[in-house]
Predicted model as a PDB file, atoms N, CA, C, CB and O in Angstrom, pLDDT in the B-factor column:
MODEL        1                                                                  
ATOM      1  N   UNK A   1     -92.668 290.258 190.667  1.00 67.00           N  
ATOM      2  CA  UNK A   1     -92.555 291.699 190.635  1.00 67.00           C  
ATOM      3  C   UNK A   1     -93.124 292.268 191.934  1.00 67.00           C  
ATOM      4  CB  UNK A   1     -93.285 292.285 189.398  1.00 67.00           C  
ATOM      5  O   UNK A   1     -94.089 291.713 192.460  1.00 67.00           O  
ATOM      6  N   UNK A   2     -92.702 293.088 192.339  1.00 74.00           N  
ATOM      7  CA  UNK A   2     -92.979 293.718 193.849  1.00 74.00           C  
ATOM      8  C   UNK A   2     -94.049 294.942 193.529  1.00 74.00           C  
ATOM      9  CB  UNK A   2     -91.363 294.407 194.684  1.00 74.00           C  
ATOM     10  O   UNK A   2     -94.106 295.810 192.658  1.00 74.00           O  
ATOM     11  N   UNK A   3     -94.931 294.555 194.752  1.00 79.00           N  
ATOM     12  CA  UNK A   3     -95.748 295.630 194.599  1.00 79.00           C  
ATOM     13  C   UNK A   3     -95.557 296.649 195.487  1.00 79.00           C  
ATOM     14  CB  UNK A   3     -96.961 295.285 194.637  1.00 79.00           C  
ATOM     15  O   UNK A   3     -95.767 296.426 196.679  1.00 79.00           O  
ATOM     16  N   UNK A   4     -95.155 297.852 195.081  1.00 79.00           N  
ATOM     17  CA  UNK A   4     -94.577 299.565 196.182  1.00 79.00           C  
ATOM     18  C   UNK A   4     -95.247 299.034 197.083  1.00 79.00           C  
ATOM     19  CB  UNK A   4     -95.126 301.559 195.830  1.00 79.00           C  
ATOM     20  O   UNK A   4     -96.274 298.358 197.017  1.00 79.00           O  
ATOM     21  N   UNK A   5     -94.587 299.386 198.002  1.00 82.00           N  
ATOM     22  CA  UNK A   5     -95.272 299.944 200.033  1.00 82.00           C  
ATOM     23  C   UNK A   5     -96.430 298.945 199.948  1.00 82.00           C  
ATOM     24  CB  UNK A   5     -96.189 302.206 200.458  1.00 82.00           C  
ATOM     25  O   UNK A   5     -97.519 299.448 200.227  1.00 82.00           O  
ATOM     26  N   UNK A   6     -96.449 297.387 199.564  1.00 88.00           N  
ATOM     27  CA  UNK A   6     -96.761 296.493 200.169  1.00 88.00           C  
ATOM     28  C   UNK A   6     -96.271 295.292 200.121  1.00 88.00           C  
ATOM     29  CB  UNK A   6     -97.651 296.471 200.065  1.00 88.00           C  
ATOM     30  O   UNK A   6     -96.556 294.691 201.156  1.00 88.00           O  
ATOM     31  N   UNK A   7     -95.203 294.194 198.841  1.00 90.00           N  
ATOM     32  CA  UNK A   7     -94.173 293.435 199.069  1.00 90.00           C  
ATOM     33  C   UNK A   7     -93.109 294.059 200.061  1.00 90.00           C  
ATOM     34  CB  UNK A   7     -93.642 293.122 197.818  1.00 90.00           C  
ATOM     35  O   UNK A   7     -93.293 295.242 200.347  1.00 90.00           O  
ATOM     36  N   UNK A   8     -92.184 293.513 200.539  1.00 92.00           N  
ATOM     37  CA  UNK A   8     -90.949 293.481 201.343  1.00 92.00           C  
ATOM     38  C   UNK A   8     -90.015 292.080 200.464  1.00 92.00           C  
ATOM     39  CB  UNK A   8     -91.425 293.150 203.266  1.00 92.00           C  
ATOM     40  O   UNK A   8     -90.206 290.899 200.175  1.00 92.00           O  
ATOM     41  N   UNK A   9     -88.866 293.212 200.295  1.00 93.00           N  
ATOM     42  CA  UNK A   9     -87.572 292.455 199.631  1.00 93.00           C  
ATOM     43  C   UNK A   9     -86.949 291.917 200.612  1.00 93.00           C  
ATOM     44  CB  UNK A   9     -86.532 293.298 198.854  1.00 93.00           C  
ATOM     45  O   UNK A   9     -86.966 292.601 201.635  1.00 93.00           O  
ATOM     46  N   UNK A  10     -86.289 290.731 200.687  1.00 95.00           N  
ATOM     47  CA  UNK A  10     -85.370 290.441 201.397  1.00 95.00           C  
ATOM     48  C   UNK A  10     -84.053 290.784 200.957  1.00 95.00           C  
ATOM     49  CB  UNK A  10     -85.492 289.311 201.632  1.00 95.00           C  
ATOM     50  O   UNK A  10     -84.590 291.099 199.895  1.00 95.00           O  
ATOM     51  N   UNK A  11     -82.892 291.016 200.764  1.00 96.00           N  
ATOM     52  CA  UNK A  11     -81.628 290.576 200.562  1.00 96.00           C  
ATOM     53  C   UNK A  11     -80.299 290.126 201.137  1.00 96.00           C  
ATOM     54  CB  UNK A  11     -81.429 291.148 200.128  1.00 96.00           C  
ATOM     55  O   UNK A  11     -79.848 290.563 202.196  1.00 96.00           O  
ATOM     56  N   UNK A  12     -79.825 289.411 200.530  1.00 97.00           N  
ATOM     57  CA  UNK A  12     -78.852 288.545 201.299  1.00 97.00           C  
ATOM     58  C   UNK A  12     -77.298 289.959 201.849  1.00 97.00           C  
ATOM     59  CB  UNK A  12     -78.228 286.903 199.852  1.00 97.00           C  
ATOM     60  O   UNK A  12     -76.143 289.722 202.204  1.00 97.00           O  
ATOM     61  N   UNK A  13     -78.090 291.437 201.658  1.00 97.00           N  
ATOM     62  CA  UNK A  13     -77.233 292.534 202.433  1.00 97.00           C  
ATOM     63  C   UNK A  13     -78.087 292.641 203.886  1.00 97.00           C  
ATOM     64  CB  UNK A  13     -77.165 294.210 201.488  1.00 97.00           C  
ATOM     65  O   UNK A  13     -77.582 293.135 204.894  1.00 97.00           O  
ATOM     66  N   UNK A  14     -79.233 292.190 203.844  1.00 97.00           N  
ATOM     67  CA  UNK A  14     -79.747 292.488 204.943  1.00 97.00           C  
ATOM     68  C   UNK A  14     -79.775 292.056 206.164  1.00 97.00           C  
ATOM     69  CB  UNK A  14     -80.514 292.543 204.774  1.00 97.00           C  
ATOM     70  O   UNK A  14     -79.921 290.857 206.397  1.00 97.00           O  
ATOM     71  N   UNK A  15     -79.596 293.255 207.429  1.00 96.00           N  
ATOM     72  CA  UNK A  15     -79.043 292.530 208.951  1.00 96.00           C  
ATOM     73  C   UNK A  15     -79.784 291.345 208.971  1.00 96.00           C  
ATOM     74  CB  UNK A  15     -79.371 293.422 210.500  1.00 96.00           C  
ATOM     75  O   UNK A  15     -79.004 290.462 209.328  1.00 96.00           O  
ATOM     76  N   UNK A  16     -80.843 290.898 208.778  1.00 96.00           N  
ATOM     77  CA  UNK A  16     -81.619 289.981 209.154  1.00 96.00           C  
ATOM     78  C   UNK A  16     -81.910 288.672 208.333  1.00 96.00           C  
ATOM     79  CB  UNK A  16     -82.629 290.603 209.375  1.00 96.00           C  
ATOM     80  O   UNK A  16     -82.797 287.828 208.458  1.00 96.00           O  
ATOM     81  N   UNK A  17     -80.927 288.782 207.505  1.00 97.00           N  
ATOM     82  CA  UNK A  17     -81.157 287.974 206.159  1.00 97.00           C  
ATOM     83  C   UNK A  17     -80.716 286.149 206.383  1.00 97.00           C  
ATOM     84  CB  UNK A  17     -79.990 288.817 204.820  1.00 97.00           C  
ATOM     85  O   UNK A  17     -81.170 285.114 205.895  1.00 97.00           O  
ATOM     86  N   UNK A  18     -79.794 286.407 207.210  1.00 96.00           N  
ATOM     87  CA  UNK A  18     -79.039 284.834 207.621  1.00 96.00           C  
ATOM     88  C   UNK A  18     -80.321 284.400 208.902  1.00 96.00           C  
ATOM     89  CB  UNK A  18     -76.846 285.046 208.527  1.00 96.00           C  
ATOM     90  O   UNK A  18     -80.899 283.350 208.620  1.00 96.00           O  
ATOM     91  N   UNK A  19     -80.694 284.926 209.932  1.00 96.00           N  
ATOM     92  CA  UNK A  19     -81.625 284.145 210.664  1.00 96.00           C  
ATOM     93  C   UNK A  19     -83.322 284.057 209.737  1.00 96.00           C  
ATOM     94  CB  UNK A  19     -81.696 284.977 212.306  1.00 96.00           C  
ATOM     95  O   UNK A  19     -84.236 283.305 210.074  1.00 96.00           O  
ATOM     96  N   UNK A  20     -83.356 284.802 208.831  1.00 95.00           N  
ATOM     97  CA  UNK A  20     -84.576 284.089 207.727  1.00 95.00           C  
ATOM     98  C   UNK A  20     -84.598 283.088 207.263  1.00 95.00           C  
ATOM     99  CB  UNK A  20     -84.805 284.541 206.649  1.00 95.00           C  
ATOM    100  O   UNK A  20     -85.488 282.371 206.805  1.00 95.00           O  
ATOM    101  N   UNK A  21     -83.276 282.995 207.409  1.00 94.00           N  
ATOM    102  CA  UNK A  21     -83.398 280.835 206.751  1.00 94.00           C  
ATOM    103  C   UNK A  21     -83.187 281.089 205.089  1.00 94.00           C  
ATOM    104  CB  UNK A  21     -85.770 279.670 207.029  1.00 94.00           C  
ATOM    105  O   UNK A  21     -82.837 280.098 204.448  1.00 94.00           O  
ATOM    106  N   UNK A  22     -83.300 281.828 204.661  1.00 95.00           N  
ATOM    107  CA  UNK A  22     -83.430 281.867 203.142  1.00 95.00           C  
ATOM    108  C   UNK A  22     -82.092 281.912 202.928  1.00 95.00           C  
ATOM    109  CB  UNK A  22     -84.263 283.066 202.428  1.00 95.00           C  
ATOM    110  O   UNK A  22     -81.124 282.222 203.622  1.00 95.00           O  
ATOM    111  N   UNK A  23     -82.284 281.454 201.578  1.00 95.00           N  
ATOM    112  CA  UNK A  23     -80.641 281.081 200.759  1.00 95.00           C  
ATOM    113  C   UNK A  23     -80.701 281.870 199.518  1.00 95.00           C  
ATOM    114  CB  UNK A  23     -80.322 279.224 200.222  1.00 95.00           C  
ATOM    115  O   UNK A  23     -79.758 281.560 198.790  1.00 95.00           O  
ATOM    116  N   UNK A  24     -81.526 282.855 198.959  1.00 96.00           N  
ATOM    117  CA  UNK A  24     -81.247 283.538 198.051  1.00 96.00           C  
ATOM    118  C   UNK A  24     -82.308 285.140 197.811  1.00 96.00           C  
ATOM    119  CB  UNK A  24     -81.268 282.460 196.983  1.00 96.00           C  
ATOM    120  O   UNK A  24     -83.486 284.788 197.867  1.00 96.00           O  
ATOM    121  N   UNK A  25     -82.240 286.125 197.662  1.00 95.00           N  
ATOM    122  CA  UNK A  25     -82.842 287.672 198.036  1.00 95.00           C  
ATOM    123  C   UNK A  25     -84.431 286.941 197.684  1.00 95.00           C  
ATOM    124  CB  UNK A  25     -82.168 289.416 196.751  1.00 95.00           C  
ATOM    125  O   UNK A  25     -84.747 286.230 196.730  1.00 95.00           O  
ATOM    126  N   UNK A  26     -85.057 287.307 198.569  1.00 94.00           N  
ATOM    127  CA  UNK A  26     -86.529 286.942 198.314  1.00 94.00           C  
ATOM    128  C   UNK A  26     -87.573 287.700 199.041  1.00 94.00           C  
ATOM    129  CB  UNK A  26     -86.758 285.547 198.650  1.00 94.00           C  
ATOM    130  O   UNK A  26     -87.296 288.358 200.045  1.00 94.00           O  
ATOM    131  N   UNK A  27     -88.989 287.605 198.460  1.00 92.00           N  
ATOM    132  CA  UNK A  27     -89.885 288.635 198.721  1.00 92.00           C  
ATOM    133  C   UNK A  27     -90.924 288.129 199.343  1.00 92.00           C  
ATOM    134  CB  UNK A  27     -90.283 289.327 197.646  1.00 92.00           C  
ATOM    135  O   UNK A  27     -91.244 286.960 199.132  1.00 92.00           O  
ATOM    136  N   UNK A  28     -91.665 288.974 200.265  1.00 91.00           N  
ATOM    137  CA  UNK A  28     -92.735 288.901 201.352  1.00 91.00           C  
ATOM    138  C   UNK A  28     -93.659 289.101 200.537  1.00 91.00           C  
ATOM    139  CB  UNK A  28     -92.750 289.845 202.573  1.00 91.00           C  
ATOM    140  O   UNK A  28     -94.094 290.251 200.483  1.00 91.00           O  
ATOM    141  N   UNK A  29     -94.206 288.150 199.722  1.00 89.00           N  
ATOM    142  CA  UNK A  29     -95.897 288.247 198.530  1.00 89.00           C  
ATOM    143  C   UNK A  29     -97.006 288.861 200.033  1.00 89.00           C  
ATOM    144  CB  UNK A  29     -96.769 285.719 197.584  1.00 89.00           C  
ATOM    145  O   UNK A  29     -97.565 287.981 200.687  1.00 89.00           O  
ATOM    146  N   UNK A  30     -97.173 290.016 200.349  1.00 86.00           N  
ATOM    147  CA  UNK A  30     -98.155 290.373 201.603  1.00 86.00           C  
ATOM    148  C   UNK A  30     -99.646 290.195 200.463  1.00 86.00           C  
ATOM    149  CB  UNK A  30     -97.800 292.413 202.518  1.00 86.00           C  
ATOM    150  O   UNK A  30    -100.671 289.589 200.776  1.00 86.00           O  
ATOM    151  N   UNK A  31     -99.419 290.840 199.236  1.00 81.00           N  
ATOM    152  CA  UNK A  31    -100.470 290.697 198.934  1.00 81.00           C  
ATOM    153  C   UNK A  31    -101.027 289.016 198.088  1.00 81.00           C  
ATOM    154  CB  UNK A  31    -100.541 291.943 198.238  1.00 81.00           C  
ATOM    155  O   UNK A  31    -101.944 288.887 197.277  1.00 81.00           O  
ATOM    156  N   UNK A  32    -100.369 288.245 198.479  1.00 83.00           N  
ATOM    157  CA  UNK A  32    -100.494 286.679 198.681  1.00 83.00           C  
ATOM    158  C   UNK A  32    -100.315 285.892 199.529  1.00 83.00           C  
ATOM    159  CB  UNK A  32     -99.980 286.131 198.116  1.00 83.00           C  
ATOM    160  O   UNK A  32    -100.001 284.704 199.445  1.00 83.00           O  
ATOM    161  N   UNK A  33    -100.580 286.759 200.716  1.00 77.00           N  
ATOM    162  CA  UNK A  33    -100.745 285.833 202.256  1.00 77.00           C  
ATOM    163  C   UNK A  33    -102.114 284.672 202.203  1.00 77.00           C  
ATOM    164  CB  UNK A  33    -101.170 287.169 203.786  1.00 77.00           C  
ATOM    165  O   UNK A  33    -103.215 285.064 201.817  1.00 77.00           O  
ATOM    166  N   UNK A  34    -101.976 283.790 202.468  1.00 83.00           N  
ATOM    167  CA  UNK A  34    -103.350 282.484 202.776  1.00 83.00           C  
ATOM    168  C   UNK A  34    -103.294 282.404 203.761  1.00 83.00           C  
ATOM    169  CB  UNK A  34    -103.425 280.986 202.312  1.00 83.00           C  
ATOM    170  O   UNK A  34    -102.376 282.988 204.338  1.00 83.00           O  
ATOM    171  N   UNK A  35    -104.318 281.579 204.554  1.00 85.00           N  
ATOM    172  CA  UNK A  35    -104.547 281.041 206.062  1.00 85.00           C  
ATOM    173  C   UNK A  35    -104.336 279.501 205.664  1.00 85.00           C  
ATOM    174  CB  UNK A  35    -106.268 281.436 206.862  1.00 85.00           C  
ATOM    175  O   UNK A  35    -104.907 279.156 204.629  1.00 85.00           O  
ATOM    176  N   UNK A  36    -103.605 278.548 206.338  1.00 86.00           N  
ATOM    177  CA  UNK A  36    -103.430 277.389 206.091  1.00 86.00           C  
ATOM    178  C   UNK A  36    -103.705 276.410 207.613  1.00 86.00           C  
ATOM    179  CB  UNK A  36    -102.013 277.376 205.412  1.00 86.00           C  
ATOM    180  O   UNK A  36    -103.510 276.915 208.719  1.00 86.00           O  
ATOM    181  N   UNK A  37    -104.001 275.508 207.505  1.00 89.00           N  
ATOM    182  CA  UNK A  37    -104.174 274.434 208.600  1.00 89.00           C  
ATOM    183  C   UNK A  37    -102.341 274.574 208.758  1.00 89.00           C  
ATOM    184  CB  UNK A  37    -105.075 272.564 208.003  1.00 89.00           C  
ATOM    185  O   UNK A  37    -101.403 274.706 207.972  1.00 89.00           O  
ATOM    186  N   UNK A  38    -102.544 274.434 210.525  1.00 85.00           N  
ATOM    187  CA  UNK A  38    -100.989 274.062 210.941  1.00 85.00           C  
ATOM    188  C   UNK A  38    -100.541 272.249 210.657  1.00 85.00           C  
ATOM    189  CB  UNK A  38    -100.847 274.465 212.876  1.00 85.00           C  
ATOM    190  O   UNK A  38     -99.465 271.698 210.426  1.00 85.00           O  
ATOM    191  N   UNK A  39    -101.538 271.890 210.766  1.00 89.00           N  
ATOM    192  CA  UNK A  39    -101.376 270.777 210.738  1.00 89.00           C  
ATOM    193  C   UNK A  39    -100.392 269.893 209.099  1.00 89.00           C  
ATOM    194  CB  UNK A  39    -102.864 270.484 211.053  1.00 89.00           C  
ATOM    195  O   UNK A  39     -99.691 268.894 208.936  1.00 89.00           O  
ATOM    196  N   UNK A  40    -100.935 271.033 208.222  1.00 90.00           N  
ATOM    197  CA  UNK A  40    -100.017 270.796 206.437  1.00 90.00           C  
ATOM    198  C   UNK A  40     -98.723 271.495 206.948  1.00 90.00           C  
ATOM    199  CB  UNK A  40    -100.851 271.904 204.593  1.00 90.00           C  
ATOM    200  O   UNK A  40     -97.789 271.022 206.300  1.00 90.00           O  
ATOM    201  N   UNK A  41     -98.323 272.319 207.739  1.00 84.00           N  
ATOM    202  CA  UNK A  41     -97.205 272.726 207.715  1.00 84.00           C  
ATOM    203  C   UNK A  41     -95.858 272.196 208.030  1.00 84.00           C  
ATOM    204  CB  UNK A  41     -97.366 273.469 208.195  1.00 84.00           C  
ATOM    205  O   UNK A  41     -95.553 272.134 209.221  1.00 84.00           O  
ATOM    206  N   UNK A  42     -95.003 271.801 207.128  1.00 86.00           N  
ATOM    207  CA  UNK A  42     -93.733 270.848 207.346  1.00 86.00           C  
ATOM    208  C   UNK A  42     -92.624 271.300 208.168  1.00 86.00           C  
ATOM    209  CB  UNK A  42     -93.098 270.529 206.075  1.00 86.00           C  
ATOM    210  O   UNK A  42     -91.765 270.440 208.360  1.00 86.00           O  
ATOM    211  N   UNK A  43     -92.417 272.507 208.733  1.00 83.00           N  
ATOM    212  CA  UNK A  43     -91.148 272.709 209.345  1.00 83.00           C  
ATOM    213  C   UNK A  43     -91.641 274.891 209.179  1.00 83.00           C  
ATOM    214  CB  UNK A  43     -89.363 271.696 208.111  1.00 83.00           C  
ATOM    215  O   UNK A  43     -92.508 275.602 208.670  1.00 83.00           O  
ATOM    216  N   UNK A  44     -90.446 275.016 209.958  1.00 83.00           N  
ATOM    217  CA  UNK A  44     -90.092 276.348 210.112  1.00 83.00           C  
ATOM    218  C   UNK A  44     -88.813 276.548 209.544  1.00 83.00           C  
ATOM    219  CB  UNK A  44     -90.124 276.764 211.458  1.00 83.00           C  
ATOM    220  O   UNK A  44     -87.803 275.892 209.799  1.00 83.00           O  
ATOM    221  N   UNK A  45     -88.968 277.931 208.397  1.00 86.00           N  
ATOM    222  CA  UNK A  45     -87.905 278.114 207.858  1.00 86.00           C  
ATOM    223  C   UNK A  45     -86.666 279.368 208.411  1.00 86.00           C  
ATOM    224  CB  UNK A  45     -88.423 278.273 206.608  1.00 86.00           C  
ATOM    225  O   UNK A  45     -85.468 279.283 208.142  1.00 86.00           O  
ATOM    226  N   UNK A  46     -87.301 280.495 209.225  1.00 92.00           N  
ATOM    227  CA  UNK A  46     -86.487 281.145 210.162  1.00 92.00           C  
ATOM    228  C   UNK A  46     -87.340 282.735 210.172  1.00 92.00           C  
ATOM    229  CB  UNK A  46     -84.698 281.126 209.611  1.00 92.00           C  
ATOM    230  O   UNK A  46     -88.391 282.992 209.585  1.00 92.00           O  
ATOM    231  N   UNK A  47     -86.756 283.388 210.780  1.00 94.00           N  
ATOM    232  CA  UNK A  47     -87.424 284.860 211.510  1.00 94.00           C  
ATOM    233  C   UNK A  47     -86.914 286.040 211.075  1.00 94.00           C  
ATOM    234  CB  UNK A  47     -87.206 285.011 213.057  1.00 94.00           C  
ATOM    235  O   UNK A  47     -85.696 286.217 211.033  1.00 94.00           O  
ATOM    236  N   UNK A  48     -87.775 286.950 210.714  1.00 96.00           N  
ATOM    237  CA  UNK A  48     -87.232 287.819 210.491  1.00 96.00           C  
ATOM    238  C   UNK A  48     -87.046 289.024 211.430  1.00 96.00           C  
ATOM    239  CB  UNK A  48     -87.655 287.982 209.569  1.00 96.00           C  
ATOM    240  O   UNK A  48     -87.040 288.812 212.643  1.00 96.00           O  
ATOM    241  N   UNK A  49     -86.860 290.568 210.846  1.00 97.00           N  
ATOM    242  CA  UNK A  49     -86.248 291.491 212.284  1.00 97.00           C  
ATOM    243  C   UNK A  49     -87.613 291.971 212.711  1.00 97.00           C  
ATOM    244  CB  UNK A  49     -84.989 293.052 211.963  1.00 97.00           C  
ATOM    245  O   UNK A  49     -88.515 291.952 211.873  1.00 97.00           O  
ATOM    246  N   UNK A  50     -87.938 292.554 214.375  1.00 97.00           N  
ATOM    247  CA  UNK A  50     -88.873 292.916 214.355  1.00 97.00           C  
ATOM    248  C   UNK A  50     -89.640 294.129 213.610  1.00 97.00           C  
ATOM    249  CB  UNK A  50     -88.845 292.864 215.246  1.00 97.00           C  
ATOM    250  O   UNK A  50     -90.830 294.233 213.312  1.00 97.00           O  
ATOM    251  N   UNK A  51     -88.429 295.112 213.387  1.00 96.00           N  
ATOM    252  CA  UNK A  51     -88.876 296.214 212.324  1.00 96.00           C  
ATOM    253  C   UNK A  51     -89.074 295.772 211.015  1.00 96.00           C  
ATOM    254  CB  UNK A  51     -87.907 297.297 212.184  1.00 96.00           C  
ATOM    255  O   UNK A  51     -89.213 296.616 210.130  1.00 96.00           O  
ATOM    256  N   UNK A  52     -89.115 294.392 210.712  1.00 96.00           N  
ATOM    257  CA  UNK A  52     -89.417 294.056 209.298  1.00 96.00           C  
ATOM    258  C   UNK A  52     -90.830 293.728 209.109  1.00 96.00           C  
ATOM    259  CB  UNK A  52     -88.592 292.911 208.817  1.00 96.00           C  
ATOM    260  O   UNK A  52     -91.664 294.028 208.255  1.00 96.00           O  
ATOM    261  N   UNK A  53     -90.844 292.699 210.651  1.00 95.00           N  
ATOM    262  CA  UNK A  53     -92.516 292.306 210.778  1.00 95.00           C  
ATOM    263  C   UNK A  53     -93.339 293.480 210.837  1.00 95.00           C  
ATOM    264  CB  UNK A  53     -92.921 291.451 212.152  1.00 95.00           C  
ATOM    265  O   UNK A  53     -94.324 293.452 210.098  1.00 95.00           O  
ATOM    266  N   UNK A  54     -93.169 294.518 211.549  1.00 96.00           N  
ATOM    267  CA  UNK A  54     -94.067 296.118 211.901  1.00 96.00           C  
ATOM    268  C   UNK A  54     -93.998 296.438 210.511  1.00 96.00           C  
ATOM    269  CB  UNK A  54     -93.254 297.567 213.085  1.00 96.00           C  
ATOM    270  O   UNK A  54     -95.061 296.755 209.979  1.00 96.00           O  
ATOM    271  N   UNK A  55     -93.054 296.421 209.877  1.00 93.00           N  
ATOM    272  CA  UNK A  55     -92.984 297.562 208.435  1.00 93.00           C  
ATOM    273  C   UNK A  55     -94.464 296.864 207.537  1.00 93.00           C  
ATOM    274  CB  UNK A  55     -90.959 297.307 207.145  1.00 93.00           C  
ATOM    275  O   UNK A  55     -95.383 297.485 207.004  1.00 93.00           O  
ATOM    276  N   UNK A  56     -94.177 294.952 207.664  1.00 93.00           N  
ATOM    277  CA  UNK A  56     -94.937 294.075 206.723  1.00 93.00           C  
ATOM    278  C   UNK A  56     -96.536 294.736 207.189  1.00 93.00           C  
ATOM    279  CB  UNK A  56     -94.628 292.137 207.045  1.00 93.00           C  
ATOM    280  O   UNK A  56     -97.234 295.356 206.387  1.00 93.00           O  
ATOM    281  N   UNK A  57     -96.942 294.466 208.638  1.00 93.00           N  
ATOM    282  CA  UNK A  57     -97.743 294.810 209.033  1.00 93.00           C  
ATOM    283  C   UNK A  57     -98.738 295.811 208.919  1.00 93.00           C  
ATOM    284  CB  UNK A  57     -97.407 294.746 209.587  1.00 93.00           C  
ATOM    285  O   UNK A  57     -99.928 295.592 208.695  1.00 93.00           O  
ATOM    286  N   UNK A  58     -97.985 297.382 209.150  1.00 93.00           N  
ATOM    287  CA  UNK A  58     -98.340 298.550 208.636  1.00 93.00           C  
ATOM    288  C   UNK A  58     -98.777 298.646 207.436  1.00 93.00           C  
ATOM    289  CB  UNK A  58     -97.518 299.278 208.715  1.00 93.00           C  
ATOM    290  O   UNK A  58     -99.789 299.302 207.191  1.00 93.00           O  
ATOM    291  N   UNK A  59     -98.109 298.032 206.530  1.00 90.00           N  
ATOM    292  CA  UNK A  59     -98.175 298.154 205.002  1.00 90.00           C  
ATOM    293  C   UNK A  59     -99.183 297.366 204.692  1.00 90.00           C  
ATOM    294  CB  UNK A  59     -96.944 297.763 204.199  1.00 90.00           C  
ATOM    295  O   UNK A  59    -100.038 297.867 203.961  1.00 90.00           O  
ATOM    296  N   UNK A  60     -99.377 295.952 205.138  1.00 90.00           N  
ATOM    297  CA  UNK A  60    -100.949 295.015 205.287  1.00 90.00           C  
ATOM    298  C   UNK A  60    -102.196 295.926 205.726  1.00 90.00           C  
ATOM    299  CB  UNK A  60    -100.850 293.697 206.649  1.00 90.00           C  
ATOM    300  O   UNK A  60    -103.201 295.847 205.020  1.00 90.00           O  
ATOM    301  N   UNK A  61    -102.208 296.621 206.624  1.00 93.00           N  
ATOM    302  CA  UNK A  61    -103.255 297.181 207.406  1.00 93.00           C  
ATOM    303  C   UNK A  61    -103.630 298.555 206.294  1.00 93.00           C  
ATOM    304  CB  UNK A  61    -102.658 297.604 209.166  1.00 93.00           C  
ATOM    305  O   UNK A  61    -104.776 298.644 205.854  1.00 93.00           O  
ATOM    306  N   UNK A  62    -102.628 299.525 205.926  1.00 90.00           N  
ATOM    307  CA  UNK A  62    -102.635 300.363 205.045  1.00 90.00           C  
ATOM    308  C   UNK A  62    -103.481 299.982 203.345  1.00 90.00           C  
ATOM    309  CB  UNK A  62    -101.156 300.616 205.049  1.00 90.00           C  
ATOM    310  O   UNK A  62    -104.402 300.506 202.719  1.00 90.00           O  
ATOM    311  N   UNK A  63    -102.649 298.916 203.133  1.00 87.00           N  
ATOM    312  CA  UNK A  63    -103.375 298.775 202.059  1.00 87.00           C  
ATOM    313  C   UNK A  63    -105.381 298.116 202.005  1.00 87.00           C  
ATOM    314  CB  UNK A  63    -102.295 297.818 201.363  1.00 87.00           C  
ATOM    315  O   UNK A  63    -106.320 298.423 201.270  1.00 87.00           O  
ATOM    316  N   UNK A  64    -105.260 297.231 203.077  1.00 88.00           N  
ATOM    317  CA  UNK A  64    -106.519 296.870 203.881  1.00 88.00           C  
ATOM    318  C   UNK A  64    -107.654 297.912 203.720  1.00 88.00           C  
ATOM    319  CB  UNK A  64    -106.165 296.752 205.428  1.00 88.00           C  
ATOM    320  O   UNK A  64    -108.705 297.901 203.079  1.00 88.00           O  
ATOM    321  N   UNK A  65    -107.076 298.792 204.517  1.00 90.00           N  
ATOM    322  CA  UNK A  65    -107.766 300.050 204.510  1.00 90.00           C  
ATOM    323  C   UNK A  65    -108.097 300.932 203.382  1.00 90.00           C  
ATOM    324  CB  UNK A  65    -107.156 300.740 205.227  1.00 90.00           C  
ATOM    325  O   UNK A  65    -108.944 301.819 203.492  1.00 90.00           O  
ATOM    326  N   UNK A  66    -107.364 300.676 202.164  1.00 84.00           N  
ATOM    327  CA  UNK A  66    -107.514 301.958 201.532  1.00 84.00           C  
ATOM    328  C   UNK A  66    -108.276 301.445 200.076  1.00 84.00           C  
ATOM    329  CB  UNK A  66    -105.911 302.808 201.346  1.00 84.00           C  
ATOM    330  O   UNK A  66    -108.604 302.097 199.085  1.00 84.00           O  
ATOM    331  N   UNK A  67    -108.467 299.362 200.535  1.00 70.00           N  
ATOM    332  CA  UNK A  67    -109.729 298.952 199.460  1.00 70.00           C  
ATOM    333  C   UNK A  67    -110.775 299.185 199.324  1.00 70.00           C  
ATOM    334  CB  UNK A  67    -110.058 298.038 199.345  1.00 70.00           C  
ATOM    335  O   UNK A  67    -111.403 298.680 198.393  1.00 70.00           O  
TER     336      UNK A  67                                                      
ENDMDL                                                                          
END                                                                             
């Protein structure tokens, strides 16, 4: 379930949806981001638009702020 003005939906309508690598509408858990060793990390799955990263961002920092 998405949480307002801090998940980000993906969908497979979106300009940016085919270079994400994803294969089916999926969501940016911001408020389930971890820090992980690079070293566990198996591969890169793809990128999203830069106004998607700023939107994720803003909305990280916003909610940050307003705990």
């Amino acid at each position: 379930q998405k949480i307002q003005e801090l998940d980000e939906i993906i969908t497979i309508k979106d300009a940016d949806f085919i270079q994400s690598g994803l294969k089916l509408a999926s969501v940016i858990r911001v408020s389930r981001l971890a820090v992980v060793d690079g070293d566990i990390l198996l591969g890169k799955l793809g990128r999203i638009s830069r106004d998607r990263l700023i939107r994720v961002r803003q909305n990280l920092a916003k909610w940050i702020s307003d705990a």
